[in-house]
PyMOL Python script that loads the backbone (N, CA, C, O; Angstrom):
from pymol import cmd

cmd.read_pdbstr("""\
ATOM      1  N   UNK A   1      -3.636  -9.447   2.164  1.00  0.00           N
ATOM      2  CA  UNK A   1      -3.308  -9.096   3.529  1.00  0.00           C
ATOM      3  C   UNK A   1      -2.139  -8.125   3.489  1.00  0.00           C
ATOM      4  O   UNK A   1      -1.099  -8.262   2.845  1.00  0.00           O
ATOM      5  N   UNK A   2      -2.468  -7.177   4.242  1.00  0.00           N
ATOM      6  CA  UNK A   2      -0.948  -5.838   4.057  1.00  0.00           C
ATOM      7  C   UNK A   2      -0.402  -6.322   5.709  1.00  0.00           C
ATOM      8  O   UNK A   2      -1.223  -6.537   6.601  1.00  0.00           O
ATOM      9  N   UNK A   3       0.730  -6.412   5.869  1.00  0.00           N
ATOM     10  CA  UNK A   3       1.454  -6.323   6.826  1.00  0.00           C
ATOM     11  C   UNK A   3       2.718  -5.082   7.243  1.00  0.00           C
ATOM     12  O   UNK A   3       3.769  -5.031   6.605  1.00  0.00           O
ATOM     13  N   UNK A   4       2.438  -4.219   8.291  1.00  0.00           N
ATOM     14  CA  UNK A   4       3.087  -3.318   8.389  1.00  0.00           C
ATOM     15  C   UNK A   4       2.766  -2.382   9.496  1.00  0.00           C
ATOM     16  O   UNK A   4       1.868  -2.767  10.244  1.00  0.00           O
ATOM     17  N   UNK A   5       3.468  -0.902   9.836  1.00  0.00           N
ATOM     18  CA  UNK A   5       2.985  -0.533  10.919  1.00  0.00           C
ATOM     19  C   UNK A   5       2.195   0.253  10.765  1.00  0.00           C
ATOM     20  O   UNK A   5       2.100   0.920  11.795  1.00  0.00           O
ATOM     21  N   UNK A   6       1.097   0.788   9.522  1.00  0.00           N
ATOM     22  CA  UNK A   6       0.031   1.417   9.382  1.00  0.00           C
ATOM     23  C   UNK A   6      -1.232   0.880   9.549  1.00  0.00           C
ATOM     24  O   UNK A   6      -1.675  -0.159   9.059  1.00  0.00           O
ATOM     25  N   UNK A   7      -1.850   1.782  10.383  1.00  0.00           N
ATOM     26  CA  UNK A   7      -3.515   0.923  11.040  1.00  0.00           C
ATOM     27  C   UNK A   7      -4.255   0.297  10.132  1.00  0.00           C
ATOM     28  O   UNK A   7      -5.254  -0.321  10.498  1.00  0.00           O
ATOM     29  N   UNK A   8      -3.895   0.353   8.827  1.00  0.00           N
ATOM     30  CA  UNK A   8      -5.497  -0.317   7.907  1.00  0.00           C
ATOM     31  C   UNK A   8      -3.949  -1.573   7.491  1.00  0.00           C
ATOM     32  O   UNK A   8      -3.601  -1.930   6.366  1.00  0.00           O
ATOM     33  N   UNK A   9      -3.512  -1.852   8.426  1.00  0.00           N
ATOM     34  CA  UNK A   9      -2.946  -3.216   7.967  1.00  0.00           C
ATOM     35  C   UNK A   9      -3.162  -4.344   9.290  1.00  0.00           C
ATOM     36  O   UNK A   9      -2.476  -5.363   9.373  1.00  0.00           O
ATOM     37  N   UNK A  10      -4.039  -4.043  10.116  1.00  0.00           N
ATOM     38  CA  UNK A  10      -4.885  -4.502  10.992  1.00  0.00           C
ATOM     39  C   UNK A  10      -5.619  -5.231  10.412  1.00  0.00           C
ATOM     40  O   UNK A  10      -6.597  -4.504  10.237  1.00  0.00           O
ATOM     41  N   UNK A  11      -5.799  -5.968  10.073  1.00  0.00           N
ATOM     42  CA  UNK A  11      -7.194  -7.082   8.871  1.00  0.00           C
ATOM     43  C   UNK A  11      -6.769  -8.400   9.186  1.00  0.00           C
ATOM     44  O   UNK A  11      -5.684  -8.767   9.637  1.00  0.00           O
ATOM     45  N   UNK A  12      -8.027  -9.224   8.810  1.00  0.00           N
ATOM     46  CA  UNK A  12      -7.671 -10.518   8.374  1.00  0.00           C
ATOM     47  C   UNK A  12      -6.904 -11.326   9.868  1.00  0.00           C
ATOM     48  O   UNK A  12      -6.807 -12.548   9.760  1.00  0.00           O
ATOM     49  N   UNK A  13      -6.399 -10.728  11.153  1.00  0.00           N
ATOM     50  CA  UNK A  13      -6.156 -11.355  12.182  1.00  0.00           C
ATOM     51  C   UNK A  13      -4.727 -10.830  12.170  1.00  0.00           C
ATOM     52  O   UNK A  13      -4.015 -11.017  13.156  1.00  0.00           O
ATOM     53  N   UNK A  14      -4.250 -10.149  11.045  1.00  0.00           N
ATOM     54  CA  UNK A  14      -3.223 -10.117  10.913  1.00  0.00           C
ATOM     55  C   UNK A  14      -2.601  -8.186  11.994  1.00  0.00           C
ATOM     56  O   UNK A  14      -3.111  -7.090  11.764  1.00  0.00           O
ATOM     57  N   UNK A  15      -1.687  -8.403  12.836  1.00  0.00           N
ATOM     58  CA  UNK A  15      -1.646  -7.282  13.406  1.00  0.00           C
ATOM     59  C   UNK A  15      -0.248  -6.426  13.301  1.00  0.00           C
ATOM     60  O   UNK A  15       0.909  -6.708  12.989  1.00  0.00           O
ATOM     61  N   UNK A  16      -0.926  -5.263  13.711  1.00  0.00           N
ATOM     62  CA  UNK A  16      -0.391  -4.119  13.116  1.00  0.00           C
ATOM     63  C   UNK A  16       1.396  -4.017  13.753  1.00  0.00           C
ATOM     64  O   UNK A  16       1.347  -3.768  14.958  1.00  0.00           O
ATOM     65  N   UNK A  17       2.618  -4.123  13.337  1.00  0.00           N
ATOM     66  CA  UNK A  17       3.752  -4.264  13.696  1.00  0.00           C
ATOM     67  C   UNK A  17       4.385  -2.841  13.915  1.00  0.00           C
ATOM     68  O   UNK A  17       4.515  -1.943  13.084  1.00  0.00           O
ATOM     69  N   UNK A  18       4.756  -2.858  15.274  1.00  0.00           N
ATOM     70  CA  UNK A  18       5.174  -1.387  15.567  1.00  0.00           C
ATOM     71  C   UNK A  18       6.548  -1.425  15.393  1.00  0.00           C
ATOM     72  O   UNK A  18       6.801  -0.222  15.329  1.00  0.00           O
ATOM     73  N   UNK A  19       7.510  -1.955  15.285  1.00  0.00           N
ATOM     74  CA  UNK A  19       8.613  -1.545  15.035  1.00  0.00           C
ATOM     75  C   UNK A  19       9.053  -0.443  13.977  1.00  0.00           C
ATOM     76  O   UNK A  19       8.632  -0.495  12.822  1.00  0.00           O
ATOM     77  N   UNK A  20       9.777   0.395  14.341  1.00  0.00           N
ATOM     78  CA  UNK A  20       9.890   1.806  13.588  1.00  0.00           C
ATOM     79  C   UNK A  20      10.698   1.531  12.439  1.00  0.00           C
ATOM     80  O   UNK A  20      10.670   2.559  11.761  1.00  0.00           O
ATOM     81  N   UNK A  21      11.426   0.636  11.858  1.00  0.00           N
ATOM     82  CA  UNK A  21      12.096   0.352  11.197  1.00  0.00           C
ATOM     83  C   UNK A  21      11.573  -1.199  10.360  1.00  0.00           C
ATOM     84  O   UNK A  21      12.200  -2.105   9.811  1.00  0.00           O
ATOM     85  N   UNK A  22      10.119  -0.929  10.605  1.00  0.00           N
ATOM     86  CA  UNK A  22       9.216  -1.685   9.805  1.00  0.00           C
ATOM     87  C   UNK A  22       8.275  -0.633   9.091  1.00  0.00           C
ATOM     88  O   UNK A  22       7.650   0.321   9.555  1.00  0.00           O
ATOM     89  N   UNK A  23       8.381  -1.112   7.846  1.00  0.00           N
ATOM     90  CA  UNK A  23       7.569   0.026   6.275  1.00  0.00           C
ATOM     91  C   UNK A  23       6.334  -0.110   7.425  1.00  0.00           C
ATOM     92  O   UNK A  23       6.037  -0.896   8.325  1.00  0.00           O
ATOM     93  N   UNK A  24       5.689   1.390   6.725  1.00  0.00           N
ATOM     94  CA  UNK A  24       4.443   1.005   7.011  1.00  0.00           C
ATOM     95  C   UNK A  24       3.116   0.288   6.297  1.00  0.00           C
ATOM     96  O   UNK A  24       2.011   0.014   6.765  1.00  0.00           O
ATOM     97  N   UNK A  25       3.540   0.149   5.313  1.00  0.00           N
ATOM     98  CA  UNK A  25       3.075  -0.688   4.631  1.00  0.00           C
ATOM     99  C   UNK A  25       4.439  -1.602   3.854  1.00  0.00           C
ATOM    100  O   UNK A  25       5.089  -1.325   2.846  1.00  0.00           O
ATOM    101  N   UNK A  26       4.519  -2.654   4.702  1.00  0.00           N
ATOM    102  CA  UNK A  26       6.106  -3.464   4.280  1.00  0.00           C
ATOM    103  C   UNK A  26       5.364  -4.569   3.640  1.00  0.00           C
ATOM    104  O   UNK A  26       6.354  -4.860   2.970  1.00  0.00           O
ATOM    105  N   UNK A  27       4.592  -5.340   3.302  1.00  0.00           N
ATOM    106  CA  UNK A  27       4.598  -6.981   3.166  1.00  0.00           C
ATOM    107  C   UNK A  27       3.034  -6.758   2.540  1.00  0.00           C
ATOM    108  O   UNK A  27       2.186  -6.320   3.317  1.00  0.00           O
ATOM    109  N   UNK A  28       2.732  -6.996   1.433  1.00  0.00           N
ATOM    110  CA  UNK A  28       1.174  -7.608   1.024  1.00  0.00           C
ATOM    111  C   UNK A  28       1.640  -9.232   0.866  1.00  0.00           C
ATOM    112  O   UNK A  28       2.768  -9.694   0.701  1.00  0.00           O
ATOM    113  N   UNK A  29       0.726  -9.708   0.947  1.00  0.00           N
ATOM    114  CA  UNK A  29       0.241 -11.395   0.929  1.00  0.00           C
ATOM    115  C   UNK A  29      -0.709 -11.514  -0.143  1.00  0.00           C
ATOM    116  O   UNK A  29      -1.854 -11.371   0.286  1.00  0.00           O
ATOM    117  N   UNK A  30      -0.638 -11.785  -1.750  1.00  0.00           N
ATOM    118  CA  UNK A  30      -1.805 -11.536  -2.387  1.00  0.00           C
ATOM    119  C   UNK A  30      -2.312 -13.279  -3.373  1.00  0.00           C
ATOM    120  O   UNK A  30      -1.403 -14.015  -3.758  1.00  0.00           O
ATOM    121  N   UNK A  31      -3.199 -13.504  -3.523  1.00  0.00           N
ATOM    122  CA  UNK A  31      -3.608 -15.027  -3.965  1.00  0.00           C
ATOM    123  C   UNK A  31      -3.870 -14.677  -5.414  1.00  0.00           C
ATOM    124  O   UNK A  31      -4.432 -13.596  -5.587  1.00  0.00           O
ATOM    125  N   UNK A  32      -3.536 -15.469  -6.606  1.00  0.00           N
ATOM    126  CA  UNK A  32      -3.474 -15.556  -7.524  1.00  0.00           C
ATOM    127  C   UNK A  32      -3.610 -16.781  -7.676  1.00  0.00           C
ATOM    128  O   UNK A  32      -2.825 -17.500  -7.057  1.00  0.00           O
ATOM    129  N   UNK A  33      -4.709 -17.452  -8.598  1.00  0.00           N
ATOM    130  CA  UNK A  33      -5.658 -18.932  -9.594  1.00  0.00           C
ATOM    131  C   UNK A  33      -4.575 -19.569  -8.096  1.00  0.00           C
ATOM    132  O   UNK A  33      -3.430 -19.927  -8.370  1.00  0.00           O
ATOM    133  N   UNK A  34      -4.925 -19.629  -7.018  1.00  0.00           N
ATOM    134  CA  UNK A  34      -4.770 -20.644  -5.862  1.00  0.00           C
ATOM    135  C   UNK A  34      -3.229 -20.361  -5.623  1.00  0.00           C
ATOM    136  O   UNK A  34      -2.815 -21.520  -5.606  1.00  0.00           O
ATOM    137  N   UNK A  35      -2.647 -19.943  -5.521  1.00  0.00           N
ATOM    138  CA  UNK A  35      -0.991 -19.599  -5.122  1.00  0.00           C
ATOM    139  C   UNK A  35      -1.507 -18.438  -4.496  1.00  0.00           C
ATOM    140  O   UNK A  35      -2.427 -17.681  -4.807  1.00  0.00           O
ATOM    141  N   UNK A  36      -0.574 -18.466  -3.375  1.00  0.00           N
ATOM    142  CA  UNK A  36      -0.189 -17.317  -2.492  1.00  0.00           C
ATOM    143  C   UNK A  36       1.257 -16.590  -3.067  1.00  0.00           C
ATOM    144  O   UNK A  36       2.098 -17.374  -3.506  1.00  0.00           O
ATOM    145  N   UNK A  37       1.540 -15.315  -3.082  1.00  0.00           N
ATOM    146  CA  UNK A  37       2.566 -14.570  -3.113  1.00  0.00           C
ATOM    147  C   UNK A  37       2.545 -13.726  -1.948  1.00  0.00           C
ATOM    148  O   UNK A  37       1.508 -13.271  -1.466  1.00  0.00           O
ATOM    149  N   UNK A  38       4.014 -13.469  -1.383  1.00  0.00           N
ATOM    150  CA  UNK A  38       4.716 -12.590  -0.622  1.00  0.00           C
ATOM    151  C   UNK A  38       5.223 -11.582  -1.455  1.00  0.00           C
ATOM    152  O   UNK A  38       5.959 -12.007  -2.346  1.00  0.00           O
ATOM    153  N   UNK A  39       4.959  -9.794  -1.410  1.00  0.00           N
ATOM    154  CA  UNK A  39       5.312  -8.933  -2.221  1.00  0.00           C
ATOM    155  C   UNK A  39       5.813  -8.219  -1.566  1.00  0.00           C
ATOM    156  O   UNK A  39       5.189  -7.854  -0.570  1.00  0.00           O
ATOM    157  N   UNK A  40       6.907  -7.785  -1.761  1.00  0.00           N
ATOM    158  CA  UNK A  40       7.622  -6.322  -0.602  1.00  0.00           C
ATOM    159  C   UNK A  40       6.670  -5.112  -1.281  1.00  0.00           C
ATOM    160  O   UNK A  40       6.180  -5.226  -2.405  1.00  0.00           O
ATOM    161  N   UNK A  41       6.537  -4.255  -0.652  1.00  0.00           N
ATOM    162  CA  UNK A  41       6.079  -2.936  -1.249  1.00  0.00           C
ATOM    163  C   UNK A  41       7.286  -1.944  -1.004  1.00  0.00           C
ATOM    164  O   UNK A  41       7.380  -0.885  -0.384  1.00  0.00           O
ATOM    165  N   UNK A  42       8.028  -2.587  -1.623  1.00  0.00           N
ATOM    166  CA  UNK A  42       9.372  -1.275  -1.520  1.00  0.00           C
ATOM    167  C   UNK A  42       9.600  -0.946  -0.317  1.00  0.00           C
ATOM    168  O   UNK A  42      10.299  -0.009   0.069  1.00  0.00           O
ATOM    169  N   UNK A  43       9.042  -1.674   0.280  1.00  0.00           N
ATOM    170  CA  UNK A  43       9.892  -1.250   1.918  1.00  0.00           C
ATOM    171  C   UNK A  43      11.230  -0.931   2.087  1.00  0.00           C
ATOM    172  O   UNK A  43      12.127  -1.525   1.489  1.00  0.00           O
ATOM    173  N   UNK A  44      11.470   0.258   3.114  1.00  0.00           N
ATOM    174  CA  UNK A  44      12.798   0.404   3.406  1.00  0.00           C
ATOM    175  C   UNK A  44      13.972  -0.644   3.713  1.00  0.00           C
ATOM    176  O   UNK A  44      15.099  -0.634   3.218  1.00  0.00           O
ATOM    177  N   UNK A  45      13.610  -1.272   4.358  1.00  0.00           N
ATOM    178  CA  UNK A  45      14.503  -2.516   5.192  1.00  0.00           C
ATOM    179  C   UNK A  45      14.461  -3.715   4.525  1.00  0.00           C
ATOM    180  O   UNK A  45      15.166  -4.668   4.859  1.00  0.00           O
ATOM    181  N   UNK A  46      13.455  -3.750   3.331  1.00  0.00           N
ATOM    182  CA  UNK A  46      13.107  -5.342   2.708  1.00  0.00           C
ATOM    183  C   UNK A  46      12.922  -6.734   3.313  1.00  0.00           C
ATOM    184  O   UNK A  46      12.948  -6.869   4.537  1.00  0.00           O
ATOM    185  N   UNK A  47      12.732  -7.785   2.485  1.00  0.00           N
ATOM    186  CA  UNK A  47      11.568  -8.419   3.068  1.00  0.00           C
ATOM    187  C   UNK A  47      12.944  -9.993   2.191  1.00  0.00           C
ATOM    188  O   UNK A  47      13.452 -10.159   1.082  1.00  0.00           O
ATOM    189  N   UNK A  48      12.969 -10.643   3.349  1.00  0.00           N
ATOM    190  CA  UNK A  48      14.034 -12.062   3.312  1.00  0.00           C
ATOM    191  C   UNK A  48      13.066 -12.873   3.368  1.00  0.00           C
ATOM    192  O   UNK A  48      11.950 -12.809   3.885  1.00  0.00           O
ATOM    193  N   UNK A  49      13.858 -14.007   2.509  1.00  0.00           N
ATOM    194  CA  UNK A  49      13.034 -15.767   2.630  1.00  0.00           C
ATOM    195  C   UNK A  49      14.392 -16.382   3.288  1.00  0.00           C
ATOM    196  O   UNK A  49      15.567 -16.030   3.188  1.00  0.00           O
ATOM    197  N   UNK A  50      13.766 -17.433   3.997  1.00  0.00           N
ATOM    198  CA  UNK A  50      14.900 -18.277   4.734  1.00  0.00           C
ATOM    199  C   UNK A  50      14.719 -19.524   4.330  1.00  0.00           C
ATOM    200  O   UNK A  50      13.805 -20.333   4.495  1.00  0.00           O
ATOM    201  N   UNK A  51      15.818 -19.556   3.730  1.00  0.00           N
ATOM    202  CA  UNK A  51      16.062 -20.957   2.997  1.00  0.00           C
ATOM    203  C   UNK A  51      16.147 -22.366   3.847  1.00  0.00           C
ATOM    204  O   UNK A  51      16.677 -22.435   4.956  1.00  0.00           O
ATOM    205  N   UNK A  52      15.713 -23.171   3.351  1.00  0.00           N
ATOM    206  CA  UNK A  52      15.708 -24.581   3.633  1.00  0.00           C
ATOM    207  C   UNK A  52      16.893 -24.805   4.813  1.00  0.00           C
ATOM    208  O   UNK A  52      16.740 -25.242   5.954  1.00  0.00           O
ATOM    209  N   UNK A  53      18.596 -24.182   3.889  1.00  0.00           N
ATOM    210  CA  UNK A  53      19.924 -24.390   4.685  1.00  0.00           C
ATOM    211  C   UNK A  53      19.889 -23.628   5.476  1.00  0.00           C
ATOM    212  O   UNK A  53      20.970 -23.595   6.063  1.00  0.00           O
ATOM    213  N   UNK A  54      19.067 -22.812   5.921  1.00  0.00           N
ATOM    214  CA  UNK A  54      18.968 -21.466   6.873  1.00  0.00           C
ATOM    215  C   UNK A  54      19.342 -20.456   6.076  1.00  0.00           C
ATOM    216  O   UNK A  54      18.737 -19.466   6.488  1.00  0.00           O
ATOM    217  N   UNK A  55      20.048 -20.150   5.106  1.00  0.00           N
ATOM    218  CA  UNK A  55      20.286 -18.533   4.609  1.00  0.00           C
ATOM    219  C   UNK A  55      19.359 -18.191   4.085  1.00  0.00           C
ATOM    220  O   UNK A  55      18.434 -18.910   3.707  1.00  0.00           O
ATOM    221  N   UNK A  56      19.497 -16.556   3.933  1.00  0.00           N
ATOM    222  CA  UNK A  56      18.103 -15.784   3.612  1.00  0.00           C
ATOM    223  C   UNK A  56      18.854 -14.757   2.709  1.00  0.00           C
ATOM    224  O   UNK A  56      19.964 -14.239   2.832  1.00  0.00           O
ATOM    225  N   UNK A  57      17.926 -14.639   1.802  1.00  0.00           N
ATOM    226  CA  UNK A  57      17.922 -13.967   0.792  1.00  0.00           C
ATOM    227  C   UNK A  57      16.601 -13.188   0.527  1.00  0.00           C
ATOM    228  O   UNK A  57      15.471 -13.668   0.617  1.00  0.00           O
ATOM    229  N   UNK A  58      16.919 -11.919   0.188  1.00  0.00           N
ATOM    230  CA  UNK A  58      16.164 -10.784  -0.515  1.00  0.00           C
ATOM    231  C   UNK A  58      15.126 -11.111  -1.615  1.00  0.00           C
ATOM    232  O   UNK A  58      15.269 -11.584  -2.743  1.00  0.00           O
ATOM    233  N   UNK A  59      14.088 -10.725  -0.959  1.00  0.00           N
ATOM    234  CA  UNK A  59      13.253 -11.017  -2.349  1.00  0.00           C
ATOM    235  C   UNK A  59      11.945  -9.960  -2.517  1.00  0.00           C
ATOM    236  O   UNK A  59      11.180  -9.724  -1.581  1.00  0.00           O
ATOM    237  N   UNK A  60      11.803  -9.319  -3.956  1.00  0.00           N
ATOM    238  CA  UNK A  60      10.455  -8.173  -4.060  1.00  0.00           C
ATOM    239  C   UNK A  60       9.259  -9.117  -3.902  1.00  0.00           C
ATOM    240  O   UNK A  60       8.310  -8.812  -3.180  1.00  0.00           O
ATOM    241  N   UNK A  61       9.309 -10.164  -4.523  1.00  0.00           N
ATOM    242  CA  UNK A  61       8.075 -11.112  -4.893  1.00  0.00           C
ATOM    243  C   UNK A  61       8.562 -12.262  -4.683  1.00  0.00           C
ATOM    244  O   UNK A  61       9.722 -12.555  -4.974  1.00  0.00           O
ATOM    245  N   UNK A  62       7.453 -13.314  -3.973  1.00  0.00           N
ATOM    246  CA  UNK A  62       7.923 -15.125  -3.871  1.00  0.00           C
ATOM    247  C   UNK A  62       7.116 -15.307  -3.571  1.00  0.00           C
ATOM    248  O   UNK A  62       6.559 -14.594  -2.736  1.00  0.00           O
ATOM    249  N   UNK A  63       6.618 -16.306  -4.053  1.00  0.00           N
ATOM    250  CA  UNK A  63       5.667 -17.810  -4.248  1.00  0.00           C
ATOM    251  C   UNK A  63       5.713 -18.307  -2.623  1.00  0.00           C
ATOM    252  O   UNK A  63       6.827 -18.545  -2.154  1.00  0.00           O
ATOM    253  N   UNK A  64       4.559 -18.459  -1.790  1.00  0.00           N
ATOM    254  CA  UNK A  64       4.693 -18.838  -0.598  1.00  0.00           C
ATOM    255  C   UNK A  64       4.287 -20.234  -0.609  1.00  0.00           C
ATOM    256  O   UNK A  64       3.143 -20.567  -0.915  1.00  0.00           O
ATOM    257  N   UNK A  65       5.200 -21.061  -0.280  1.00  0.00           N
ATOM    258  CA  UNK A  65       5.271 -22.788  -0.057  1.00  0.00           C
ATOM    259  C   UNK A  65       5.789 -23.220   1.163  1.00  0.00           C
ATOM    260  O   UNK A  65       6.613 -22.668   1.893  1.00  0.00           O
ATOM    261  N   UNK A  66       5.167 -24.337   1.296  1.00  0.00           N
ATOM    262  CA  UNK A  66       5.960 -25.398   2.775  1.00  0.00           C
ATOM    263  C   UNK A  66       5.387 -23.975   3.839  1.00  0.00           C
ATOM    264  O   UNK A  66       4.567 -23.057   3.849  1.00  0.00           O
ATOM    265  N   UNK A  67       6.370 -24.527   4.569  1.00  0.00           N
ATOM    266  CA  UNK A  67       6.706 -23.949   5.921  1.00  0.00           C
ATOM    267  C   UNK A  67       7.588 -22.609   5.709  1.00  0.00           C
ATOM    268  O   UNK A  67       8.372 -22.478   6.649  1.00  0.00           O
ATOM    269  N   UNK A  68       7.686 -21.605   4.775  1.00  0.00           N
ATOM    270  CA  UNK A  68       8.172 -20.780   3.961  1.00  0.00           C
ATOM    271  C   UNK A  68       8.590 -19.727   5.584  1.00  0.00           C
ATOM    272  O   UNK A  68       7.927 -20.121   6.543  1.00  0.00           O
ATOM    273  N   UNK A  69       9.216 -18.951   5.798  1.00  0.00           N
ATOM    274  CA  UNK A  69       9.651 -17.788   6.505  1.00  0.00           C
ATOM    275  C   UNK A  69      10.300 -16.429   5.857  1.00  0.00           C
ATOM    276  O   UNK A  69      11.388 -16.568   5.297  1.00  0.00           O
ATOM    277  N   UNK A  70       9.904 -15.558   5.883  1.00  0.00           N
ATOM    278  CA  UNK A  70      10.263 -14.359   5.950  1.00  0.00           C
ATOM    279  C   UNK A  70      10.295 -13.675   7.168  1.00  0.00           C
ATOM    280  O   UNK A  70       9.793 -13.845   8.279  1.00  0.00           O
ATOM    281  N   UNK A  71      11.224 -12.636   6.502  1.00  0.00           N
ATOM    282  CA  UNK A  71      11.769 -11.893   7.643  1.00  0.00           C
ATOM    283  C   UNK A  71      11.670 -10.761   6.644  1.00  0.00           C
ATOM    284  O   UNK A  71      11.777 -10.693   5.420  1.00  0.00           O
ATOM    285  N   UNK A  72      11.288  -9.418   8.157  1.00  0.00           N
ATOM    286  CA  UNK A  72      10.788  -8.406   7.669  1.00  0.00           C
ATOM    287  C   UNK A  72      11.900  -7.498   7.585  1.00  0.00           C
ATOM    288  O   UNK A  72      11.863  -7.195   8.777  1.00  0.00           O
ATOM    289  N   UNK A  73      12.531  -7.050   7.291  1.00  0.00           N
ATOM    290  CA  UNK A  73      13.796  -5.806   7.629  1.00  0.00           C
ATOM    291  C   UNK A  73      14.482  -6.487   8.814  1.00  0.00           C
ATOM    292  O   UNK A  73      14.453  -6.270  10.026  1.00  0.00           O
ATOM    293  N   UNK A  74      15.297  -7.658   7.814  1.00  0.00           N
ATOM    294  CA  UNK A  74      16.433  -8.197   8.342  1.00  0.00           C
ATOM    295  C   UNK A  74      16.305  -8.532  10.456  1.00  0.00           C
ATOM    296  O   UNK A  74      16.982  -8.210  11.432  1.00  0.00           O
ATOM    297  N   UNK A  75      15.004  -9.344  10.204  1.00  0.00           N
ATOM    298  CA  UNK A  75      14.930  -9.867  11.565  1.00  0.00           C
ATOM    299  C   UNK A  75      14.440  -8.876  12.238  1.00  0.00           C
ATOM    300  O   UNK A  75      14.916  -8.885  13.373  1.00  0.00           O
ATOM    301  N   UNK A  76      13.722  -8.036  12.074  1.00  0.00           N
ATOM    302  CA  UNK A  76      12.842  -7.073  12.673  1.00  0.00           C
ATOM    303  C   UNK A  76      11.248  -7.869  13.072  1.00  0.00           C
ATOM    304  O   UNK A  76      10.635  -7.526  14.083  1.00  0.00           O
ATOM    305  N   UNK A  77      10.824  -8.725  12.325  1.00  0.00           N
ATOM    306  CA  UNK A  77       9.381  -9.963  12.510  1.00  0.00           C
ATOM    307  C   UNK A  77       9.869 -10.726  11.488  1.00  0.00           C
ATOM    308  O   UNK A  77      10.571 -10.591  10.485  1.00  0.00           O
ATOM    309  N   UNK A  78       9.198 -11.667  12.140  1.00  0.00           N
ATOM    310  CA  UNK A  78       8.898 -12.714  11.160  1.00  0.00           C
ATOM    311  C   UNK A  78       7.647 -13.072  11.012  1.00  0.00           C
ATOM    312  O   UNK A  78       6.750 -12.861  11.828  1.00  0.00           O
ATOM    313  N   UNK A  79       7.506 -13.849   9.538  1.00  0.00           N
ATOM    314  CA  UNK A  79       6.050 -14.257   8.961  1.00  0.00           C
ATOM    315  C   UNK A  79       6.603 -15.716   8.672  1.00  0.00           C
ATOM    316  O   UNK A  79       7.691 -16.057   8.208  1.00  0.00           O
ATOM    317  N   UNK A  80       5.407 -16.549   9.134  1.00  0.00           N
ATOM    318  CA  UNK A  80       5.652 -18.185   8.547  1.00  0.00           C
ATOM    319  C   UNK A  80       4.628 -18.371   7.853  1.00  0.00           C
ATOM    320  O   UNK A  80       3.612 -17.982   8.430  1.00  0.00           O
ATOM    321  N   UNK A  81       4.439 -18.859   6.722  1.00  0.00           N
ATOM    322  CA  UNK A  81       3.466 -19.635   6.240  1.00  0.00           C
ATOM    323  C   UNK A  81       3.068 -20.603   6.389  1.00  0.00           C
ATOM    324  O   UNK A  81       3.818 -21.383   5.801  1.00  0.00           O
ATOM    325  N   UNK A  82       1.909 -21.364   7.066  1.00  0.00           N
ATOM    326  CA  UNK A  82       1.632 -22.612   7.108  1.00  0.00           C
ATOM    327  C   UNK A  82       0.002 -22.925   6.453  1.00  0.00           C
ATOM    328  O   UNK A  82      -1.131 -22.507   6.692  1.00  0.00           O
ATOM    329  N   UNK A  83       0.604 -23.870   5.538  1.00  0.00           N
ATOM    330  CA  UNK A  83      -0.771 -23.628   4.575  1.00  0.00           C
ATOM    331  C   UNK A  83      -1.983 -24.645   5.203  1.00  0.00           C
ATOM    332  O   UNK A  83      -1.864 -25.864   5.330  1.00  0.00           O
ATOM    333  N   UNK A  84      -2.883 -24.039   5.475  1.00  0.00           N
ATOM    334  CA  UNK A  84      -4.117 -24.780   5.767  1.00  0.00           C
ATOM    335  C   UNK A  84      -4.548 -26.118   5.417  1.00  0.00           C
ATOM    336  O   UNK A  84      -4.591 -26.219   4.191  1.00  0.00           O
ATOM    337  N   UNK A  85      -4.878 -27.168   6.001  1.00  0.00           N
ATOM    338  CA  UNK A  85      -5.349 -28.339   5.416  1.00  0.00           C
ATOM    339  C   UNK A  85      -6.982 -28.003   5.485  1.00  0.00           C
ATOM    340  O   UNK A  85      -7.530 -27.038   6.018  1.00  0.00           O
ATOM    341  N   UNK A  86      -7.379 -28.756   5.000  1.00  0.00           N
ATOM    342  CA  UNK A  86      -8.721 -28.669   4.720  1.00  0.00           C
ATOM    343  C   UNK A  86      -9.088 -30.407   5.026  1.00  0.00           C
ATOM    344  O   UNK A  86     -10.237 -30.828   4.893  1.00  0.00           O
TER     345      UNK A  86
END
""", "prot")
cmd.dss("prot")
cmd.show_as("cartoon", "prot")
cmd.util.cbc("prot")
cmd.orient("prot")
């Protein structure tokens, strides 16, 4: 899943983020042997996880778990993960 403000990141339900100070291609979501990863694509503004205690920290790549949050260029969107039950 690409998340960002370029039209072919429209997919998957996932929609296209207009903020101008969002990459246009900022955030892939990619699955690897059943793990999800969060990947910055070098976005300008970069791509935060918010920790458990609330602080957030910078990250190119992370393992998406729990109730996980990112933030796109420092509170520009946010993404939550909530993993599907089956």
């Amino acid at each position: 899943i690409l998340l960002g403000r370029y039209e072919r990141c429209d997919t998957y339900g996932a929609k296209v983020l207009t903020h101008d100070n969002i990459s246009r291609v900022h955030l892939l979501v990619l699955g690897v042997e059943g793990q999800l990863y969060a990947i910055d694509a070098a976005s300008t503004n970069g791509t935060w996880l918010r920790d458990e205690d609330d602080s957030c920290r910078e990250v190119r790549i992370a393992p998406l778990v729990g109730s996980d949050e990112l933030l796109l260029g420092e509170e520009l969107a946010f993404v939550r993960w909530v993993p599907h039950e089956e």
